[in-house]
C-alpha positions in Angstrom: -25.0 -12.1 -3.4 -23.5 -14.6 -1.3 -22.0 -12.8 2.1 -18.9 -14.7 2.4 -18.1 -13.4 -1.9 -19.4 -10.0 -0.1 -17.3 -10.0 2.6 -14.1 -11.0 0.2 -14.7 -8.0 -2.3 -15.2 -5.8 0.5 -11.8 -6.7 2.2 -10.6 -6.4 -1.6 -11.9 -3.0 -1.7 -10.5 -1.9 1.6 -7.2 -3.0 0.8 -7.0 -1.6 -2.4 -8.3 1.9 -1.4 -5.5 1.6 1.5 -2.3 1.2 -0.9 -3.8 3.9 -3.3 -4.1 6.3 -0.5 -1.1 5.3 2.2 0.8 4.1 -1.2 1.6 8.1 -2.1 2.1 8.7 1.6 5.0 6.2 1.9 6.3 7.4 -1.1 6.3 10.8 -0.2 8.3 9.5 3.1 11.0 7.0 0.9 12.3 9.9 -1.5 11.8 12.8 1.1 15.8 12.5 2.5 16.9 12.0 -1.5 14.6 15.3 -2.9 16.2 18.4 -0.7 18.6 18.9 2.1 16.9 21.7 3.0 14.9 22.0 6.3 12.4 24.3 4.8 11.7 22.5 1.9 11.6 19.2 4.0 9.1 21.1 6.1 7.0 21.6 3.3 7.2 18.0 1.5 5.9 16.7 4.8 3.1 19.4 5.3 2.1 17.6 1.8 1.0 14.4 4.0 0.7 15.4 7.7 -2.8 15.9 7.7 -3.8 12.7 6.1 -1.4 10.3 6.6 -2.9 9.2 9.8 -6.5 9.0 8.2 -4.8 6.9 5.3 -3.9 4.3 8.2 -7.2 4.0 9.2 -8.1 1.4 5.9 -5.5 -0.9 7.0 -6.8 -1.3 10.5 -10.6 -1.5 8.9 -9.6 -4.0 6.7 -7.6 -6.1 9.6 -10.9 -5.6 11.6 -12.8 -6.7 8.5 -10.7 -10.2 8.2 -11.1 -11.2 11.6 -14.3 -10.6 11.7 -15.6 -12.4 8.5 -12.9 -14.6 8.3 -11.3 -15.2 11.7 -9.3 -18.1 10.2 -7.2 -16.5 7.8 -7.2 -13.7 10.2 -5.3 -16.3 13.0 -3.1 -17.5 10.6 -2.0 -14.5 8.7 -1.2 -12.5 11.9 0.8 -15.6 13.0 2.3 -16.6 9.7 3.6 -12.6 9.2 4.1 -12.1 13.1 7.7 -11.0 12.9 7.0 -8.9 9.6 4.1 -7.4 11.7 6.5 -6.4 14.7 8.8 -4.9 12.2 5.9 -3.3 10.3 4.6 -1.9 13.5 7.6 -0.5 14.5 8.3 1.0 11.0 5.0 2.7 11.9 5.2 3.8 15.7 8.4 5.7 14.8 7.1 7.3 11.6 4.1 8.3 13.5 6.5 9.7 16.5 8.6 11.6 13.7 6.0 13.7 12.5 4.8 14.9 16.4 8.8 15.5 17.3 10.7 16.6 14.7 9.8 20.1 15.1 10.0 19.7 18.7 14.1 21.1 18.7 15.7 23.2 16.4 19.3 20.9 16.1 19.7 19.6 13.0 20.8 15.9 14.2 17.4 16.1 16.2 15.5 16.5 13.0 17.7 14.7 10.5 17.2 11.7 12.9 13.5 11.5 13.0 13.9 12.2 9.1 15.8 8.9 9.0 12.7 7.4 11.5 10.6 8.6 8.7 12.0 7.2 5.2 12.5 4.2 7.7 8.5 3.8 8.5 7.3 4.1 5.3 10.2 2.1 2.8 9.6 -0.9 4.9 5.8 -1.2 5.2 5.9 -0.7 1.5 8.8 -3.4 1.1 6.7 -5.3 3.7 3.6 -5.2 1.7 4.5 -5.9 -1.4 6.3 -9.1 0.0 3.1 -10.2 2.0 0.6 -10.1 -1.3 3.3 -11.6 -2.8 3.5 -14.5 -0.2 -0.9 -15.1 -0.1 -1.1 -15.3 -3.8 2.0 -17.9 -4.8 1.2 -20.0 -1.3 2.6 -20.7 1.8 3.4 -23.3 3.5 0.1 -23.9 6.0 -1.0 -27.4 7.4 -4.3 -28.8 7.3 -5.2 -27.3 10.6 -4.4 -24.1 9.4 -1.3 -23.7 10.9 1.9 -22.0 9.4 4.6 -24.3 9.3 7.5 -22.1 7.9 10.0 -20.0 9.2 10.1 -15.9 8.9 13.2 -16.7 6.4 10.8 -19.3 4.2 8.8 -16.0 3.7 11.2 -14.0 1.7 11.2 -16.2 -1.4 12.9 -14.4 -4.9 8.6 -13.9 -5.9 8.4 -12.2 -3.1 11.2 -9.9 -2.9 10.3 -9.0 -6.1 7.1 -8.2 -5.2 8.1 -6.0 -2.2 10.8 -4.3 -4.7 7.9 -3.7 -7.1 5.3 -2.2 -4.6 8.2 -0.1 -3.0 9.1 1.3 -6.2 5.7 2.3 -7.4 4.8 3.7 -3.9 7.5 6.0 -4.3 5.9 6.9 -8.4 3.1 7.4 -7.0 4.5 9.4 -4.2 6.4 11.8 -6.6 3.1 12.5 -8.9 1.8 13.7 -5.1 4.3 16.0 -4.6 4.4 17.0 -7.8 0.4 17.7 -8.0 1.2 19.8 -4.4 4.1 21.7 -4.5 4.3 25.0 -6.5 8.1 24.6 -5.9 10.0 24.4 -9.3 13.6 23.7 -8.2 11.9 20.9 -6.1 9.8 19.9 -9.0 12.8 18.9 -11.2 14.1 17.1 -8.5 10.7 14.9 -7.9 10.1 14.4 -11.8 13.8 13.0 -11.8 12.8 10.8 -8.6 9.7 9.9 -10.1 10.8 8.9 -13.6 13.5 6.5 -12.0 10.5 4.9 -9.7 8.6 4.6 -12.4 11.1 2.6 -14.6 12.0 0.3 -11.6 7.9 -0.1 -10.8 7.5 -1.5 -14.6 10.5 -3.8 -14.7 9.7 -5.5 -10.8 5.9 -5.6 -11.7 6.7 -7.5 -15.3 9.2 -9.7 -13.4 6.7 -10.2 -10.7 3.9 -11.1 -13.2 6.1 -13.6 -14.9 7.0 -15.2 -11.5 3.5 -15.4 -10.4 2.5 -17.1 -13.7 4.6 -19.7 -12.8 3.5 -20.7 -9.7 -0.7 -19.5 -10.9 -1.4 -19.5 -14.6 -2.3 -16.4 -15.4 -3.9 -17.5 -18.6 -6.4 -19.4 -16.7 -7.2 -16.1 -14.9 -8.1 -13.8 -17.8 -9.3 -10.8 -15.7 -5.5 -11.2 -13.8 -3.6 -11.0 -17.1 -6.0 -7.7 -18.0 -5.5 -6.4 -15.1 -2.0 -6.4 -14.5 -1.2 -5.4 -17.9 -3.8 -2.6 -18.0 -1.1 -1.6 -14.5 1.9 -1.9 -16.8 0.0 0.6 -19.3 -1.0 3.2 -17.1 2.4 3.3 -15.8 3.6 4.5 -19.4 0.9 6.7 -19.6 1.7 8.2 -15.9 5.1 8.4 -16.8 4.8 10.4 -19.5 2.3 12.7 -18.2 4.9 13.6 -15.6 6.9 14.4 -18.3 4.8 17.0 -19.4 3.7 18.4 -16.3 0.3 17.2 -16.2 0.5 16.6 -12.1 -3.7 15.3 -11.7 -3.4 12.8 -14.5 -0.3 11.4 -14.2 -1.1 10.7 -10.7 -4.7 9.3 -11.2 -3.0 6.9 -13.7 -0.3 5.9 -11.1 -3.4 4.9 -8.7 -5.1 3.4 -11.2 -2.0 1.2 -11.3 -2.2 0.5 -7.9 -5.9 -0.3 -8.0 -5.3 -2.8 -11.2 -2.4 -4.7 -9.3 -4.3 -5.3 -5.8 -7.9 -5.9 -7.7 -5.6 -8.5 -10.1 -3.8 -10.4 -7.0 -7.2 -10.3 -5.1 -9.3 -12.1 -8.4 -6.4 -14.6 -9.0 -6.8 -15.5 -4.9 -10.8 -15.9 -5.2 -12.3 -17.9 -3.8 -9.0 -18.4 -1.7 -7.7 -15.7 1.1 -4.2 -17.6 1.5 -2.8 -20.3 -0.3 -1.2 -23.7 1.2 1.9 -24.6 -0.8 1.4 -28.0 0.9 -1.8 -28.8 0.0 -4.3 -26.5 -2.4 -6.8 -28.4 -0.6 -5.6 -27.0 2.3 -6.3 -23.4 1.7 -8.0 -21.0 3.7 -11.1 -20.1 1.2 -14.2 -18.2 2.1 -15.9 -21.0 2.4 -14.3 -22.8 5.2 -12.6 -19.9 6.5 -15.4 -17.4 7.4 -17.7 -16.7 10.4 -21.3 -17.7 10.5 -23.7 -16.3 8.6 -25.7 -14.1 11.1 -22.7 -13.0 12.0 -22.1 -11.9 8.1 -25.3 -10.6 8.0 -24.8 -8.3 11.3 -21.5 -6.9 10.0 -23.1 -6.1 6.6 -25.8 -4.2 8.1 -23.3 -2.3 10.0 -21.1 -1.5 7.5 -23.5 -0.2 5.1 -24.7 2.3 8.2 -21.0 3.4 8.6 -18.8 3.3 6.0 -20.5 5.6 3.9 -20.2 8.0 6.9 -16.1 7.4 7.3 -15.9 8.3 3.2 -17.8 11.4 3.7 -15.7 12.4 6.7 -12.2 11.3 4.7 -13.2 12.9 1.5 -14.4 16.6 3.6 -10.5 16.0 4.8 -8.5 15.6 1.5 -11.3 19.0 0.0 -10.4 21.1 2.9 -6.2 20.4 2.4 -6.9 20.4 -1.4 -4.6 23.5 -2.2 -1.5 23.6 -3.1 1.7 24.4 -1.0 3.8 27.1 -2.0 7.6 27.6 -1.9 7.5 30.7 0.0 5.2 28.8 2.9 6.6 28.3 6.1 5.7 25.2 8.2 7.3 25.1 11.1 6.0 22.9 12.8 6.4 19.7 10.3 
């Protein structure tokens, strides 16, 4: 196989494994403030996450690693073209990441209902932020022929896109619930997440048709069979999810919510090959994997050392999620989440 397709299915695969895992965690953090208003139970929704959230990060700073070095192109003009959703993302981030070390810190309840409000902050609008960035690299941007961005932050935020961040926000937060739901033995919170959930769900599958609809306008998705398949097979197991919830059966409803997940980012990423980010200017202009990537020694180096350590950072991640693999219960106390 050619290194540059490599290199592109590998960032594909990085990606997608990042919004299937992180995608639960920032949905666990959206509908925490709207599930209890009880400090213990808030306590335990976050002990649901807090030792894999940071870990979950770790495949979006792989995958940004990944880009700049196969494709250090789309790497300089995607950080430049987004750089003011980056700043906001980051921040999002920083003070999600500083609400789970110091919420616990003080007993007041402004102290903790604060960094609560830091929390649902840092993960809604990375997932909002997301959704609108895919959004943006599939239906084009407006990018020069020297690979220059030559928009403003405001030319980003298009009605596609906004539909798309709705859309990922949304079924973040489903996917989020069928977590909680799969890790919590609580059942008053249970009722409460299932409710949650089921609303998610519904707004998920009405922003993802819209946003498929939208897309085919500006790509036709008829010329991109294995698109069409795979966003509808999305809109499926969404149904399927749905009504799993409905009857309680937690470990399927929320393997069909990542499967979701997976079929959405694998269907944007095959309607992109061979492209990384579309010019709205010029399709000629579009930052490919052709003229967009490093060398190819430099390919080969990287693939050599990615087969040597990725299998190692799986093993490690997976050991992680089997040793925090039981449930919570409702007379747990964690104190210090």
């Amino acid at each position: 196989m050619d290194y540059n397709v490599l290199w592109f299915i590998l960032i594909a695969v990085l990606f997608t494994g990042f919004f299937f895992l992180e995608g639960f965690d920032y949905g666990v953090g959206t509908l925490m403030p709207f599930i209890s208003d009880r400090e213990k139970e808030r306590s335990q929704i976050l002990s649901s996450i807090a030792p894999v959230w940071d870990g979950n990060e770790v495949w979006m700073i792989t995958a940004g690693g990944a880009t700049f070095a196969a494709f250090p192109h789309v790497y300089a003009t995607m950080f430049s073209t987004f750089y003011m959703a980056l700043f906001l993302m980051l921040l999002a981030l920083i003070l999600r990441g500083a609400a789970f070390e110091l919420r616990h810190h003080h007993e007041s309840a402004l102290w903790k209902r604060t960094w609560d409000k830091a929390i649902f902050f840092g993960s809604a609008l990375p997932a909002l932020l997301w959704g609108v960035a895919m959004t943006d690299l599939l239906i084009g941007l407006p990018i020069g022929k020297d690979m220059i961005y030559k928009g403003t932050f405001l030319d980003l935020l298009s009605p596609a896109s906004l539909v798309g961040g709705a859309a990922f926000l949304s079924l973040f937060a489903f996917h989020g619930a069928n977590f909680l739901a799969l890790k919590l033995e609580n059942d008053r919170l249970k009722l409460t997440i299932q409710k949650l959930g089921l609303t998610s769900c519904k707004i998920a599958f009405v922003t993802l048709a819209l946003l498929a609809l939208l897309i085919h306008q500006k790509v036709n998705l008829l010329s991109a069979p294995i698109t069409l398949i795979l966003f509808l097979l999305a809109l499926v197991s969404l149904i399927f999810s749905s009504m799993n919830m409905q009857h309680r059966k937690e470990m399927r409803a929320f393997l069909l919510t990542g499967l979701s997940i997976v079929c959405i980012t694998a269907g944007l990423f095959a309607a992109l090959f061979p492209r990384l980010m579309v010019s709205s200017l010029d399709p000629s202009w579009s930052l490919t994997i052709t003229n967009a990537a490093s060398t190819e020694y430099t390919l080969s180096i990287m693939t050599i050392a990615a087969l040597c350590f990725v299998p190692v950072v799986l093993i490690y991640q997976g050991w992680t999620y089997w040793v925090f693999r039981h449930r919570i219960k409702a007379d747990q106390n964690h104190a210090n989440y």
